[in-house]
C-alpha positions in Angstrom: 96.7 -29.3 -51.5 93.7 -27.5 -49.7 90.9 -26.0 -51.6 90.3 -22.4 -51.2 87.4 -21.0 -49.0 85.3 -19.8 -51.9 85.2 -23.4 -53.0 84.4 -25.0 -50.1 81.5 -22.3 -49.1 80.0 -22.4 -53.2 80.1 -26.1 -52.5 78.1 -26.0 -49.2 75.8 -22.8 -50.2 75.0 -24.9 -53.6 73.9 -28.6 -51.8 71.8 -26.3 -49.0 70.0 -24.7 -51.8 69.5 -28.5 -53.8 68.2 -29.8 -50.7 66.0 -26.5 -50.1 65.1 -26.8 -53.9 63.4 -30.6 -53.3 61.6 -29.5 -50.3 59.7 -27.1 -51.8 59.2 -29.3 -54.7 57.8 -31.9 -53.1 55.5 -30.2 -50.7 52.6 -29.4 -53.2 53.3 -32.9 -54.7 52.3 -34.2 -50.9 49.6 -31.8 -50.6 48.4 -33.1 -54.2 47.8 -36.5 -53.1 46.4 -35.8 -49.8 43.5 -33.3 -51.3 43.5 -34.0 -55.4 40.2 -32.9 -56.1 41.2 -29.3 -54.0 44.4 -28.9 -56.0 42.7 -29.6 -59.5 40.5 -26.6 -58.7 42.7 -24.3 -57.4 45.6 -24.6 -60.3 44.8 -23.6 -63.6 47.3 -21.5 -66.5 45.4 -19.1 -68.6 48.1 -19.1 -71.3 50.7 -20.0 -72.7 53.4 -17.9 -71.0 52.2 -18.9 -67.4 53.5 -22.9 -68.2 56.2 -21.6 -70.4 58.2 -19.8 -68.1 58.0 -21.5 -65.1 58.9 -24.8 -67.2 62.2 -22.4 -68.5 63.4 -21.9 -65.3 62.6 -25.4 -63.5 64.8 -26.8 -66.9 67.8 -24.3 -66.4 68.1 -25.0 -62.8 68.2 -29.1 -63.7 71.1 -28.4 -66.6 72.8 -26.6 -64.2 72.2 -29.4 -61.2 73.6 -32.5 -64.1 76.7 -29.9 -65.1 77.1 -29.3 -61.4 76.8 -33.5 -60.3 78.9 -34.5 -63.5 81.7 -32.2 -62.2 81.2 -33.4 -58.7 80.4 -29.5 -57.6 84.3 -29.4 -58.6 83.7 -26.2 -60.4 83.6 -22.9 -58.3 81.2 -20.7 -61.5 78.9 -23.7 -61.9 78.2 -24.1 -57.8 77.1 -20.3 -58.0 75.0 -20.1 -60.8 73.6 -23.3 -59.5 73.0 -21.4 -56.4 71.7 -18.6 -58.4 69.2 -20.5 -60.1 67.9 -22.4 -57.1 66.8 -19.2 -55.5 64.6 -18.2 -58.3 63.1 -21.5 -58.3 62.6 -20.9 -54.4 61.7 -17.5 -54.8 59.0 -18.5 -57.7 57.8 -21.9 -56.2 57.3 -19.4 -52.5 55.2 -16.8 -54.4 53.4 -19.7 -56.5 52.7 -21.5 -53.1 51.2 -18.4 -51.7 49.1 -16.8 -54.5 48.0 -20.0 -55.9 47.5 -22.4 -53.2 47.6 -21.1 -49.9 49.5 -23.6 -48.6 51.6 -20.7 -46.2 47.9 -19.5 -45.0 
C-alpha cells in the first residue's frame, strides 16, 4: 500500500523545517561563545511578556516535534502544524536575529 502524496510532502516539508529550525537555533548559541561579553550586552528583556512569549512558542513547537517523532511523522495534521509552528519560530528567531543582534548585518 503506497502513502498518498500529501503524506509524503507534509513528511518532507516537516523534517526541512526541523532541520531549518536547529540552524537557526544554534547560530546565536555559536556566536555566544565566540563573543560572550558582546552578546550579554546586546540581549536584555524589559518585561515579562518579552521572555514569556517567545518561551510559549519555542515550547509549542517542541510538543509538537515529541508528538510528531513519537508518531514517527506518521500523522498527516501533526507534520503540518509542526510545519506551521517551525515557521513562526523561523520567522521570530529571523526578526530577533536582526533587531536584536545584528548577526544578518
Amino acid at each position: 500500500m503506497s502513502l498518498p502524496k500529501n503524506h509524503t510532502i507534509s513528511k518532507i516539508v516537516a523534517k526541512a523545517v526541523v532541520r531549518i529550525v536547529v540552524l537557526l537555533i544554534a547560530l546565536p548559541v555559536i556566536a555566544y561563545f565566540t563573543s560572550p561579553t558582546i552578546m550579554a550586552q546586546r540581549v536584555s528583556f524589559p518585561n515579562l511578556w518579552a521572555v514569556a512569549a517567545p518561551l510559549l512558542l519555542l515550547l509549542t513547537f517542541v510538543v509538537l516535534l515529541t508528538l510528531v517523532l513519537r508518531h514517527k511523522y506518521g500523522k498527516i495534521e501533526y507534520n503540518w502544524l509542526l510545519t506551521l509552528s517551525g515557521l513562526f519560530v523561523c520567522l521570530y528567531l529571523v526578526l530577533f536575529y536582526v533587531k536584536v543582534l545584528h548577526i544578518f548585518h
